[in-house]
PDB file of N, CA, C and O in Angstrom:
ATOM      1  N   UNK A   1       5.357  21.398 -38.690  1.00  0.00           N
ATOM      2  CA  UNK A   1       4.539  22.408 -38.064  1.00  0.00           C
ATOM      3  C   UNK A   1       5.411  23.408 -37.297  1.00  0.00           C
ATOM      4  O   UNK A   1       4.936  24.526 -37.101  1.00  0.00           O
ATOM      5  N   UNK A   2       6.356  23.188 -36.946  1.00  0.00           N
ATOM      6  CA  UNK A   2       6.957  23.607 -35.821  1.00  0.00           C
ATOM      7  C   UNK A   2       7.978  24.541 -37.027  1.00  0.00           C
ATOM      8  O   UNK A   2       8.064  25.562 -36.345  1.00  0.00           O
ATOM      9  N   UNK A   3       8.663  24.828 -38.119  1.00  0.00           N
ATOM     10  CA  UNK A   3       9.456  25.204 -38.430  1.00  0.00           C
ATOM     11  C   UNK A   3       8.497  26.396 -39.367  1.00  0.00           C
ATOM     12  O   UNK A   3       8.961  27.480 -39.722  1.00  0.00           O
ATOM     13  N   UNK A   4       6.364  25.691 -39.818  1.00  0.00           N
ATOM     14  CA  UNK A   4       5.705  26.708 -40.219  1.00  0.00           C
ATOM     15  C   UNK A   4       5.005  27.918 -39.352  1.00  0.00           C
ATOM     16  O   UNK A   4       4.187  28.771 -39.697  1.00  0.00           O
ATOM     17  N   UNK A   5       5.699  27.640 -37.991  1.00  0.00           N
ATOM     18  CA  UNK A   5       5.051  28.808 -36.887  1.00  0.00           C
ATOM     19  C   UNK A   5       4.154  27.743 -36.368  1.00  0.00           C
ATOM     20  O   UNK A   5       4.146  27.700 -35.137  1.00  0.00           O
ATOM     21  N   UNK A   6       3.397  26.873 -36.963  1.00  0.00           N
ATOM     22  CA  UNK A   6       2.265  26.068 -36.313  1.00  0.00           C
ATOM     23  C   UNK A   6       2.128  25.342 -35.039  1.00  0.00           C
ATOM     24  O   UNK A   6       1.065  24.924 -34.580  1.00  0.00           O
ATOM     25  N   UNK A   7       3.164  25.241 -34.566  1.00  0.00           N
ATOM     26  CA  UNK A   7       3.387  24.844 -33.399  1.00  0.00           C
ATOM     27  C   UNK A   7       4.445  25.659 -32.741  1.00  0.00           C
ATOM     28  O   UNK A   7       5.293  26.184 -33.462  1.00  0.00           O
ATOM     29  N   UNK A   8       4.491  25.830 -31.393  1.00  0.00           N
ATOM     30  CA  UNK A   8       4.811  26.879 -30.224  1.00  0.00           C
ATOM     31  C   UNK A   8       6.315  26.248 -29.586  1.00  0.00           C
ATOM     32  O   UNK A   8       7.362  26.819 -29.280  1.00  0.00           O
ATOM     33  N   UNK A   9       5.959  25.018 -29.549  1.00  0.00           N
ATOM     34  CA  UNK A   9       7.662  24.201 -28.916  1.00  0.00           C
ATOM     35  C   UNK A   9       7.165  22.650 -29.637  1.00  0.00           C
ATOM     36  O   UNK A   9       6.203  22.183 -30.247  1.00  0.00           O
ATOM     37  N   UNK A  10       8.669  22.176 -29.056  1.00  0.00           N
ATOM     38  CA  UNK A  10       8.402  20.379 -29.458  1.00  0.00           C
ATOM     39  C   UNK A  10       8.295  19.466 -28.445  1.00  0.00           C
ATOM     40  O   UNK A  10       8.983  19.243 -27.449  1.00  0.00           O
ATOM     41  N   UNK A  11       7.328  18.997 -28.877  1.00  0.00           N
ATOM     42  CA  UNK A  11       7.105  18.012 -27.218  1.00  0.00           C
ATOM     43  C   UNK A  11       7.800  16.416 -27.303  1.00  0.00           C
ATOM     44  O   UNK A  11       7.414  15.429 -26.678  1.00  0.00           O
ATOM     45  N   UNK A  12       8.830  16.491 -28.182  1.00  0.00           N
ATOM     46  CA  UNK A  12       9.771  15.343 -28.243  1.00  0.00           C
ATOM     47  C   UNK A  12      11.252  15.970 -28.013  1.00  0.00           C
ATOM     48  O   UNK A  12      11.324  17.199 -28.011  1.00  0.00           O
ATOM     49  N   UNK A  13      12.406  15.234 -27.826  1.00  0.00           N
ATOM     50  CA  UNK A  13      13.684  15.157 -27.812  1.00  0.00           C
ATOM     51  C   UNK A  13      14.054  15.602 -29.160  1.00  0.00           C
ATOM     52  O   UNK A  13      13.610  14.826 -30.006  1.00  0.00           O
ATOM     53  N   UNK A  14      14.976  16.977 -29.846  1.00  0.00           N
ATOM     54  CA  UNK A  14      15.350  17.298 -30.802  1.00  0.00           C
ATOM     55  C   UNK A  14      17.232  17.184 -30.321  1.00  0.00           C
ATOM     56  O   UNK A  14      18.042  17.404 -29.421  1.00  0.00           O
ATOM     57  N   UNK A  15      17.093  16.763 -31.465  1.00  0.00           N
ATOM     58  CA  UNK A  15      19.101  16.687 -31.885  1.00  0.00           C
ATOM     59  C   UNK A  15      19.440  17.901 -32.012  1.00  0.00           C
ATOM     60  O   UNK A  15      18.658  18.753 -32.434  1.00  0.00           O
ATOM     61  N   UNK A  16      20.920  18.200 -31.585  1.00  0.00           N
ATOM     62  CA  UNK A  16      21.311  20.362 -31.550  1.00  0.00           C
ATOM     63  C   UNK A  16      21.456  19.957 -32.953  1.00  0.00           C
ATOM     64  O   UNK A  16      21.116  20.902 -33.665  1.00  0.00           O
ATOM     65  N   UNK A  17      21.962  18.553 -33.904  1.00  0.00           N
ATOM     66  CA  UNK A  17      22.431  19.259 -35.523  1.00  0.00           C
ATOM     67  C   UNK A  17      21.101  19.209 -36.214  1.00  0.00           C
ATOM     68  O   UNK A  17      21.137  19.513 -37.406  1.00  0.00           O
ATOM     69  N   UNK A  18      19.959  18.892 -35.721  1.00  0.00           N
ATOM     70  CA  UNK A  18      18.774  18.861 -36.407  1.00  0.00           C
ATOM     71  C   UNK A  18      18.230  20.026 -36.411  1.00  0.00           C
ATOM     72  O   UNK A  18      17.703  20.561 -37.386  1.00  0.00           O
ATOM     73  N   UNK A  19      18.352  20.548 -35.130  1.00  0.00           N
ATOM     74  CA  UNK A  19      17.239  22.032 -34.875  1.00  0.00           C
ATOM     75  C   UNK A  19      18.390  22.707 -35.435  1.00  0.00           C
ATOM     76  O   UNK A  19      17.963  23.194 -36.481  1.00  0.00           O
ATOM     77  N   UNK A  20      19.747  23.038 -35.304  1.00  0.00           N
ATOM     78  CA  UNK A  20      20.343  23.514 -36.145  1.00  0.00           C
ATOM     79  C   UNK A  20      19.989  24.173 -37.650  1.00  0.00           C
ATOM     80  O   UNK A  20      19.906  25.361 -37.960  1.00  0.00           O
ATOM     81  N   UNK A  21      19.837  23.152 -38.348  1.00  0.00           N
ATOM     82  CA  UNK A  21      19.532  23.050 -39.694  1.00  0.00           C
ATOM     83  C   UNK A  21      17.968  24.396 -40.109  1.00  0.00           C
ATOM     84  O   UNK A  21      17.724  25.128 -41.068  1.00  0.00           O
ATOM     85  N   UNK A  22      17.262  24.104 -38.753  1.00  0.00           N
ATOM     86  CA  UNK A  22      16.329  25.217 -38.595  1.00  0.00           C
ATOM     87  C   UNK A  22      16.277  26.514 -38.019  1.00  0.00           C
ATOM     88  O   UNK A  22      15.437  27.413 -38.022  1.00  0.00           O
ATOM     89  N   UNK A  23      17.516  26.349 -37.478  1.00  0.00           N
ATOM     90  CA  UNK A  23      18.287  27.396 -36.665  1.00  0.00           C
ATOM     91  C   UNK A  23      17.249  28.936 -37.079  1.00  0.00           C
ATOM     92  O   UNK A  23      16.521  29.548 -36.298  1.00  0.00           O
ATOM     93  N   UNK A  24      17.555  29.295 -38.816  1.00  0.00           N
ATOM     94  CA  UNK A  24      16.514  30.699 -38.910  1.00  0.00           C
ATOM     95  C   UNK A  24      15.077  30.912 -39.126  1.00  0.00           C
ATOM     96  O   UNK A  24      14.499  31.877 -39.627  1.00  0.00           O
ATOM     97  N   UNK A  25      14.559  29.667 -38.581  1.00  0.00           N
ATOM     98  CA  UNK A  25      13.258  29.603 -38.285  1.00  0.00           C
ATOM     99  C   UNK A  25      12.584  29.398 -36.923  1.00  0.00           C
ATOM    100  O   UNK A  25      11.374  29.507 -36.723  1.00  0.00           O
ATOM    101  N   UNK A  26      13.925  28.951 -35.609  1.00  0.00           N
ATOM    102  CA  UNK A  26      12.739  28.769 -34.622  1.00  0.00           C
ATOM    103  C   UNK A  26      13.797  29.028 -33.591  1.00  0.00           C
ATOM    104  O   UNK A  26      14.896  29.334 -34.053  1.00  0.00           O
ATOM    105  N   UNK A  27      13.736  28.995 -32.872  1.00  0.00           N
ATOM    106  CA  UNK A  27      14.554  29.973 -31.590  1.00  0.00           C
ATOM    107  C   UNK A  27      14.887  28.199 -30.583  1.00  0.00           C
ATOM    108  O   UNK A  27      14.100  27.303 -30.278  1.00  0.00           O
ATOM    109  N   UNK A  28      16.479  28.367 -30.333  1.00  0.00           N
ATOM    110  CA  UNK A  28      16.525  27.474 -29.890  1.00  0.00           C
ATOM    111  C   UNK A  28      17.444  27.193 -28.199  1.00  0.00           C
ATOM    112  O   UNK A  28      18.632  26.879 -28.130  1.00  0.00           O
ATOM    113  N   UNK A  29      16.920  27.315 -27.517  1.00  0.00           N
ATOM    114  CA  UNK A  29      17.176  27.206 -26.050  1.00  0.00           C
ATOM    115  C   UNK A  29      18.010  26.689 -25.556  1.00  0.00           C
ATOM    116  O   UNK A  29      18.099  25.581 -26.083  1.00  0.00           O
ATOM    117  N   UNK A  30      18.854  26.827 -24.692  1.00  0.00           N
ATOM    118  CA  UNK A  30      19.970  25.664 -23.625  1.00  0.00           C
ATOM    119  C   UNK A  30      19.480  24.029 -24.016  1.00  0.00           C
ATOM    120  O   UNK A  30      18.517  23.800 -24.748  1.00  0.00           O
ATOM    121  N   UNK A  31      19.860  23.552 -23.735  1.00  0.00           N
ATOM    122  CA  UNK A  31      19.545  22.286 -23.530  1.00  0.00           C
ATOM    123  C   UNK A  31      18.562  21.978 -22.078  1.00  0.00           C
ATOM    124  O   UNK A  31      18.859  22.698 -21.124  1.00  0.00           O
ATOM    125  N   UNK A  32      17.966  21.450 -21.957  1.00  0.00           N
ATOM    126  CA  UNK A  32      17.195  20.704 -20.890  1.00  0.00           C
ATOM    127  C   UNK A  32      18.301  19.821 -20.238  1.00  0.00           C
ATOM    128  O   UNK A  32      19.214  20.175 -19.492  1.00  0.00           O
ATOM    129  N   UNK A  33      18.063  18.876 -20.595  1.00  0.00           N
ATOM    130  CA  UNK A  33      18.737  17.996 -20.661  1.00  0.00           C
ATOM    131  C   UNK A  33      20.601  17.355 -20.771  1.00  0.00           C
ATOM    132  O   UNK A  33      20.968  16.524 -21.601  1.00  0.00           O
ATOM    133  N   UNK A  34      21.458  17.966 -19.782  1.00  0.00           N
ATOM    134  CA  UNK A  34      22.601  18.055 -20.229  1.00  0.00           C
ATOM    135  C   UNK A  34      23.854  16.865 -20.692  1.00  0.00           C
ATOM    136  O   UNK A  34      24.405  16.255 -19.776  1.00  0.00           O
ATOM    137  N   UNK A  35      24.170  16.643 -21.813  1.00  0.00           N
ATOM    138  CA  UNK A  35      25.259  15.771 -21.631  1.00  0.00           C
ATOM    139  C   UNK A  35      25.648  14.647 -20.891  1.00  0.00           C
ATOM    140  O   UNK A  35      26.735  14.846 -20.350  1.00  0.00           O
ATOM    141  N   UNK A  36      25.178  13.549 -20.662  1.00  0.00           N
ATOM    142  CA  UNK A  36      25.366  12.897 -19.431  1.00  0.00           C
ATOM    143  C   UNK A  36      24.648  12.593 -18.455  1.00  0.00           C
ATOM    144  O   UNK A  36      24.972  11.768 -17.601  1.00  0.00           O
ATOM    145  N   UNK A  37      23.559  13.252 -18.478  1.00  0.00           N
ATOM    146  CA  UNK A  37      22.123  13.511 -17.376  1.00  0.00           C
ATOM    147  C   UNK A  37      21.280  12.605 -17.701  1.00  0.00           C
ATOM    148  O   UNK A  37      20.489  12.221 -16.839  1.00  0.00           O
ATOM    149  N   UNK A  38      21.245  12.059 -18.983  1.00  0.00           N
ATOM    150  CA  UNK A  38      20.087  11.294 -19.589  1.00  0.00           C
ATOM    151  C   UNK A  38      19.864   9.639 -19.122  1.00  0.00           C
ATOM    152  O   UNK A  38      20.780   9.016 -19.658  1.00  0.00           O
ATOM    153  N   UNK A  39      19.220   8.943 -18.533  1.00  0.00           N
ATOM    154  CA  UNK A  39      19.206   7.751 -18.200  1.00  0.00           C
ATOM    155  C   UNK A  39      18.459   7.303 -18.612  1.00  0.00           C
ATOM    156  O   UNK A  39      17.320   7.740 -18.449  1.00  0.00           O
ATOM    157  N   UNK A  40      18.759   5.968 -19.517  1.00  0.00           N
ATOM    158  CA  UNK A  40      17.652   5.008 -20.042  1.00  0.00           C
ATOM    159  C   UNK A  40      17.570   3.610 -19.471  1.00  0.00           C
ATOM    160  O   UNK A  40      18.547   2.894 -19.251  1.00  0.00           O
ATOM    161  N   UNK A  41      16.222   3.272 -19.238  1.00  0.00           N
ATOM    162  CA  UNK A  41      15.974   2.276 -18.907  1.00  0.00           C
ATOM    163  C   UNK A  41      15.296   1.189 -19.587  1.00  0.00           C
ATOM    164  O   UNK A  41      14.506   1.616 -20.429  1.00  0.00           O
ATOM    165  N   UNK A  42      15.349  -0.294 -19.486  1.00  0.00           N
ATOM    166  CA  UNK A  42      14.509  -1.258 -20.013  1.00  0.00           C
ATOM    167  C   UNK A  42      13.675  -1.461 -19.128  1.00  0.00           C
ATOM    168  O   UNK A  42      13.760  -1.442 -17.900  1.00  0.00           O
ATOM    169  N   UNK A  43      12.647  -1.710 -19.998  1.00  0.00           N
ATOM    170  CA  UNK A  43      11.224  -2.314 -18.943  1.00  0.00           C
ATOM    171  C   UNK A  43      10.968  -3.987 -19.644  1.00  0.00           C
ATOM    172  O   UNK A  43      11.114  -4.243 -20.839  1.00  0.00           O
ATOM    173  N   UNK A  44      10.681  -4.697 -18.888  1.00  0.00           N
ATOM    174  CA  UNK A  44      10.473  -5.898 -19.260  1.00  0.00           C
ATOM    175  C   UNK A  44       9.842  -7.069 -17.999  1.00  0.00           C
ATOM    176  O   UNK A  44      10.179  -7.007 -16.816  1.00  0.00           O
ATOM    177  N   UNK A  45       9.009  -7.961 -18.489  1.00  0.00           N
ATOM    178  CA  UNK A  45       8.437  -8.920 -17.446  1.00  0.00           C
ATOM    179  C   UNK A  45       9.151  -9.375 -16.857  1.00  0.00           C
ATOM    180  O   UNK A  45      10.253  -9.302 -17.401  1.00  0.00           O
ATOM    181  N   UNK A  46       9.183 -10.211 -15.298  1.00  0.00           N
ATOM    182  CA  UNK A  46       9.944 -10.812 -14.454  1.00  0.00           C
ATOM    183  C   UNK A  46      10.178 -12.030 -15.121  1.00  0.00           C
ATOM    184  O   UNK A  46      10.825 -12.712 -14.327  1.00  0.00           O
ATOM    185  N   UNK A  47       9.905 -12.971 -16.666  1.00  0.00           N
ATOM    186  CA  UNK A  47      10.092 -13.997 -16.957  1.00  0.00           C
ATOM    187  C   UNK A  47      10.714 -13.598 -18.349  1.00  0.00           C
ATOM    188  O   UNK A  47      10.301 -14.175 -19.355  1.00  0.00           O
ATOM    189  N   UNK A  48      11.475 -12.846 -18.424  1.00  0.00           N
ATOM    190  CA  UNK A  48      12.613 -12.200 -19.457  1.00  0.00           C
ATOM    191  C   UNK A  48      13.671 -12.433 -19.155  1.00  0.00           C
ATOM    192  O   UNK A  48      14.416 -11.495 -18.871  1.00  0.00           O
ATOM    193  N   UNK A  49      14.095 -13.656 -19.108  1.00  0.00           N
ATOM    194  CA  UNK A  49      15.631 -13.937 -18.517  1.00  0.00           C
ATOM    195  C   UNK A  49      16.264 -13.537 -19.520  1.00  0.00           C
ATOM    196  O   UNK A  49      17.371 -13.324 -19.027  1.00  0.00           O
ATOM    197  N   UNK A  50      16.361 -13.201 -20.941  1.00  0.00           N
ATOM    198  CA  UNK A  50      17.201 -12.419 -21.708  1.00  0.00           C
ATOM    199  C   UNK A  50      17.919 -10.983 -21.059  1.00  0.00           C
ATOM    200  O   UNK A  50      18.946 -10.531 -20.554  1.00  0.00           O
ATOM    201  N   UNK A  51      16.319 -10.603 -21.559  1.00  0.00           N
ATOM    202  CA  UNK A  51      16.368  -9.166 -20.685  1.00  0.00           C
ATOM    203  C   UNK A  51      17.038  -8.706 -19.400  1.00  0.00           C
ATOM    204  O   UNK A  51      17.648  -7.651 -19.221  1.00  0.00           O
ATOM    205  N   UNK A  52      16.824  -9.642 -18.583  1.00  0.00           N
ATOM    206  CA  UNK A  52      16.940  -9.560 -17.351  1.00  0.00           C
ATOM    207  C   UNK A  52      19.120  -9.553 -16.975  1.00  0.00           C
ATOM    208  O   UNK A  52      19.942  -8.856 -16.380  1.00  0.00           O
ATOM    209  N   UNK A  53      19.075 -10.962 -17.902  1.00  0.00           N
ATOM    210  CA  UNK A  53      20.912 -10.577 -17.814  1.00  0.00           C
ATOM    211  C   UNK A  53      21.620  -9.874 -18.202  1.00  0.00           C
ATOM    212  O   UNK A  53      22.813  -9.999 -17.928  1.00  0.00           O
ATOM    213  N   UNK A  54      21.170  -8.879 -18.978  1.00  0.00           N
ATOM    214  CA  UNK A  54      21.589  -7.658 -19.239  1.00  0.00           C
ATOM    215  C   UNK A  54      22.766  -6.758 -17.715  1.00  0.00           C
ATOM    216  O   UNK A  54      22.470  -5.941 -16.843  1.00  0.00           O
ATOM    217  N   UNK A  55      24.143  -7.498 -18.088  1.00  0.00           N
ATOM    218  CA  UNK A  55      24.678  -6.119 -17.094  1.00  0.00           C
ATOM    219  C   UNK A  55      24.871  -4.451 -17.376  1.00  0.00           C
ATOM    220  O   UNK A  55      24.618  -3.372 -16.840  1.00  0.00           O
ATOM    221  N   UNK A  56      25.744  -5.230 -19.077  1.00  0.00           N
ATOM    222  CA  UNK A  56      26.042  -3.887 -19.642  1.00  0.00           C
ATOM    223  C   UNK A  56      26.049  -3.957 -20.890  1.00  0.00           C
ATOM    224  O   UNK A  56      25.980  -5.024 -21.500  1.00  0.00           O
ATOM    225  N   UNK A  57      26.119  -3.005 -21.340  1.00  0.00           N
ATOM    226  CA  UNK A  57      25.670  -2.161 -22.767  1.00  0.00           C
ATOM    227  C   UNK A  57      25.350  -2.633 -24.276  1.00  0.00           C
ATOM    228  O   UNK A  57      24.432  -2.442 -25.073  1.00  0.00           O
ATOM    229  N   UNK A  58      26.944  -3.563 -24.266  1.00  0.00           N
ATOM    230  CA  UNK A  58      27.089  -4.421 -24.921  1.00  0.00           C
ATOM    231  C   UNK A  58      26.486  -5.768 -24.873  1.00  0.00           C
ATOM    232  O   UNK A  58      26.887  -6.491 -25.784  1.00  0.00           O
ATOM    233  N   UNK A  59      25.662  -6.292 -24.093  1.00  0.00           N
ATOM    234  CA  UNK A  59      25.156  -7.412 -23.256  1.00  0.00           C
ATOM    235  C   UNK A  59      23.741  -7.167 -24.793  1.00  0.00           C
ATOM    236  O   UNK A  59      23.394  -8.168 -25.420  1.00  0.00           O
ATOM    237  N   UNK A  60      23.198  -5.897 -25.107  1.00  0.00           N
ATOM    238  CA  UNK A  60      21.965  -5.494 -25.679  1.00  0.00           C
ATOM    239  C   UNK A  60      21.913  -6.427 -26.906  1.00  0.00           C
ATOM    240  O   UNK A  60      20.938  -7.104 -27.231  1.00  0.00           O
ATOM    241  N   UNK A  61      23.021  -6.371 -27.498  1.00  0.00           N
ATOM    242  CA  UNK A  61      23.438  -6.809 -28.696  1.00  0.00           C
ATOM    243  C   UNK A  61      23.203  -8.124 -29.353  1.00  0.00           C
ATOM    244  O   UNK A  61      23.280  -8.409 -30.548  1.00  0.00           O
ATOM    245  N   UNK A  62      22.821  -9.063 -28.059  1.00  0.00           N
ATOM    246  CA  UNK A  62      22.664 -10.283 -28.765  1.00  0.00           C
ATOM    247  C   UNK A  62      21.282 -10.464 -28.066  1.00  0.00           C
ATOM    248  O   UNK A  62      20.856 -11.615 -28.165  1.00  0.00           O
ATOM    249  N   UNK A  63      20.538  -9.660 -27.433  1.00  0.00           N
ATOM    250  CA  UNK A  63      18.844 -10.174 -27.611  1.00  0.00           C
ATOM    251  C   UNK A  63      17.727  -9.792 -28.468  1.00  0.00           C
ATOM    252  O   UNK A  63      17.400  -8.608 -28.555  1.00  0.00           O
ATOM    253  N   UNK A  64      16.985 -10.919 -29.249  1.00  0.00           N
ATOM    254  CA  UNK A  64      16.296 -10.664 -29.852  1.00  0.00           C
ATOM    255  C   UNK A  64      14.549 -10.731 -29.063  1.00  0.00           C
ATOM    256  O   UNK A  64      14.575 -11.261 -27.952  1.00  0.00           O
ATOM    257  N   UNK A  65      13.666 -10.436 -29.357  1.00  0.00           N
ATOM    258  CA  UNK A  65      12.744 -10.026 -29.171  1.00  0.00           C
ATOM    259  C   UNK A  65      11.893 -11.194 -29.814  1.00  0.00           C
ATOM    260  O   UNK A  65      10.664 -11.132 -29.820  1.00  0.00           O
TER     261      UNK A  65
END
């Protein structure tokens, strides 16, 4: 919709090499969001001791769901 005029902006997170690719169809702005600014978090119950030992990054890797 967004690349047929049908929609006005995107109300999700776009990649610069994705909107790129659309570059001569839709006008594309600074970033919001800069480099480094972005913080993600887990949400999970207080009886997720998987979850919960999570220090770092790599820690993600061996819980399954």
């Amino acid at each position: 919709m967004l690349e047929n005029g049908q929609l006005l902006i995107s109300f999700d997170s776009y990649w610069q090499q994705d909107a790129l690719a659309i570059a001569s169809k839709v006008y594309i702005s600074d970033e919001v969001i800069r480099n480094g600014e972005y913080i993600a978090g887990i949400y999970t119950s207080p009886q997720n001791t998987k979850t919960l030992a999570v220090k770092v990054l790599s820690d993600l890797g061996g819980i399954n769901t």
